[in-house]
C-alpha positions in Angstrom: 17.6 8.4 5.7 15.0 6.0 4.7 13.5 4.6 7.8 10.8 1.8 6.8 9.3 0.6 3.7 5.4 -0.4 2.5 4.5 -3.1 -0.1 1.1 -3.5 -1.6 -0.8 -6.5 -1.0 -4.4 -7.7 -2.0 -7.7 -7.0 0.5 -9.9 -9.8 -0.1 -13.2 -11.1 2.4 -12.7 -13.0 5.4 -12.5 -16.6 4.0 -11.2 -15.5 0.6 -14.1 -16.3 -0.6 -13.5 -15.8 -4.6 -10.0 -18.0 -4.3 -8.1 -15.3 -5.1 -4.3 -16.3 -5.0 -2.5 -13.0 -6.4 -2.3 -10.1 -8.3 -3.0 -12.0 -11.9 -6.1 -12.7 -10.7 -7.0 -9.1 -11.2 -7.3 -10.3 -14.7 -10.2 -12.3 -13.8 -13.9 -10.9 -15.0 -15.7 -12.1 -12.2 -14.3 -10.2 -9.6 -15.7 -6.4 -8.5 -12.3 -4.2 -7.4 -11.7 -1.7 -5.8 -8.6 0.9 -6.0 -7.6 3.9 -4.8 -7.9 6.5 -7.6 -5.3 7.7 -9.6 -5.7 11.1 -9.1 -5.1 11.5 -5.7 -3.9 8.7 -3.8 -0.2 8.0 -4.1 -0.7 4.0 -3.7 -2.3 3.7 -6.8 -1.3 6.9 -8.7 2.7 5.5 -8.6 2.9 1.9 -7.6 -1.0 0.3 -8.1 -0.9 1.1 -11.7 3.0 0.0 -12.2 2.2 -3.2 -10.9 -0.8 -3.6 -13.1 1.3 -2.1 -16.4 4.3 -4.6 -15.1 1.6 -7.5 -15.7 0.1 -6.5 -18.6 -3.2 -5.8 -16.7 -3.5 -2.3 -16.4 -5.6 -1.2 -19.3 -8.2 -4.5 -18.1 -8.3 -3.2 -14.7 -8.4 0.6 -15.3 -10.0 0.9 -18.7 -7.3 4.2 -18.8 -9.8 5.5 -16.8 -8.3 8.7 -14.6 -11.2 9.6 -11.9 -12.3 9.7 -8.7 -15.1 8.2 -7.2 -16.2 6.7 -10.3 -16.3 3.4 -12.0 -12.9 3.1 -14.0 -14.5 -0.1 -15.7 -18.6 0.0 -15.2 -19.7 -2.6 -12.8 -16.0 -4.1 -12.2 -13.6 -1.5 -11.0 -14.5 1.2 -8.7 -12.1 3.7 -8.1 -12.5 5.2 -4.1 -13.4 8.9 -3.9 -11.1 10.1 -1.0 -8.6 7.3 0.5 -7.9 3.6 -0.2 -9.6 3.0 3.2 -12.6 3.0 1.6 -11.7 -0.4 -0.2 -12.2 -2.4 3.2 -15.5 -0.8 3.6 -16.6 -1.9 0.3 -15.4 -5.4 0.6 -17.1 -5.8 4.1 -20.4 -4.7 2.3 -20.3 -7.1 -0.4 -20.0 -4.1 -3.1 -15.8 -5.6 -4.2 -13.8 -8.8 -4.2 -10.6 -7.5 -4.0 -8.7 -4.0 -3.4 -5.1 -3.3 -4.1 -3.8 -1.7 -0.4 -0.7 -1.4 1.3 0.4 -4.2 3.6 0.0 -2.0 6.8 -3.6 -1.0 6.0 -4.4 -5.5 6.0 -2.5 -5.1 9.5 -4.8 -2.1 11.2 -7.9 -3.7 9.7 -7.1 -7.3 11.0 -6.3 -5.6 14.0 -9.5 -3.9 14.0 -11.3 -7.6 13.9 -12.9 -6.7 10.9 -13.3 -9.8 8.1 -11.0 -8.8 6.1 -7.5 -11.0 5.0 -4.9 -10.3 2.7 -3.4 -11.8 -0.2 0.6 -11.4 -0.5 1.8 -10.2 -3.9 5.4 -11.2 -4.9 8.3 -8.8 -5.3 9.2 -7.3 -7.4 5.3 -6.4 -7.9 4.6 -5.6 -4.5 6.9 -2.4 -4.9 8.6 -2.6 -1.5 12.0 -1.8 -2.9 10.2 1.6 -4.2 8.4 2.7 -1.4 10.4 4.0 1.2 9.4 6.8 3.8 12.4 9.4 4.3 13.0 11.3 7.3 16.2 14.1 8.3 16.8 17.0 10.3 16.5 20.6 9.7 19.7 22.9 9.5 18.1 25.4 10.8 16.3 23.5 13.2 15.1 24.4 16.9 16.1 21.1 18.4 19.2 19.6 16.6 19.5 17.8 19.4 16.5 16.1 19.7 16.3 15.5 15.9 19.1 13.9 15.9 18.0 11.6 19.4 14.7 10.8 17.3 16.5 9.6 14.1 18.9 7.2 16.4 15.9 5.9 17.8 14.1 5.2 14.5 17.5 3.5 13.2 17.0 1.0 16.4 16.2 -2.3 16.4 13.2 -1.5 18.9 11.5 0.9 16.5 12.5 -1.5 13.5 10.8 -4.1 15.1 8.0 -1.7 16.3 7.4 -0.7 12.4 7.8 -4.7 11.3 4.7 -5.3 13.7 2.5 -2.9 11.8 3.3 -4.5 8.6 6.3 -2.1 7.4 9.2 -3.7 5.9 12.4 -2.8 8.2 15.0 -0.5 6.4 18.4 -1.7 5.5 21.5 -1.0 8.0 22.5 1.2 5.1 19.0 2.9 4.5 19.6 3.6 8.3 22.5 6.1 7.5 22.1 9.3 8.2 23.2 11.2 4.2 22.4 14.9 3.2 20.0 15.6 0.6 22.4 16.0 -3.1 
């Protein structure tokens, strides 16, 4: 069953400080991005670079770079060397404007008290109806039981609403079903 969803969403500086009001702007040539890099990180490697294509912004951005750790575009867009949570780092230090992240990571940091916000991107570019986290039991498994007790709990409306207060997107009552694998 799918269980939750993610969406992307823009990291900018406390204050938004470069007026940043979506993901067009990434267009702009006075900003300094950062992204997680293509090679590695799923975020960017799948949906970051969709959304980008999907606006016509992706060879801008990226410069059809495909690295890690490096500058995709020199002096514009960095692309992180080992996970996107190296964007709010970068944008704390003054060394980006703007980071494509997912929804949940703007939640922890805000959490966190750092001086960080985030700028919503609109569906369908924010890729929530792609990115959905799967979950099932075993047949063989050790604990059928318990699987099965785990998954009920996950389909609830307390872990739904425990997931929407992280920044997931709650699953559908239909996503919630319980299907084998075709």
């Amino acid at each position: 069953m799918i269980y939750t969803h993610n969406k992307l969403e823009l990291m900018v500086a406390k204050g938004n400080p470069k007026g940043i009001k979506g993901p067009r702007d990434l267009g702009r040539d006075d900003l300094v991005q950062s992204h997680p890099n293509p090679l590695t990180e799923g975020i960017f490697k799948f949906y970051g670079s969709q959304m980008l294509r999907d606006l016509g912004l992706y060879e801008k951005v990226t410069g059809g770079a495909m690295c890690k750790g490096c500058w995709a575009v020199p002096g514009k867009t960095w692309f992180t060397q080992r996970h996107h949570r190296e964007t709010p780092h970068r944008i704390e230090n003054g060394e980006a404007d703007v980071g494509i992240v997912w929804t949940t990571e703007i939640t922890h940091a805000k959490a966190q008290g750092r001086p960080i916000e985030g700028v919503a991107i609109p569906a369908p570019y924010n890729m929530q109806d792609k990115v959905g986290y799967a979950i099932g039991t075993l047949k063989d498994g050790r604990n059928p039981d318990n699987a099965r007790r785990f998954l009920d709990y996950l389909a609830s409306n307390d872990a739904q609403n425990i997931y929407a207060s992280y920044g997931f997107v709650t699953a559908t009552p239909e996503e919630l079903k319980r299907r084998p694998i075709p």
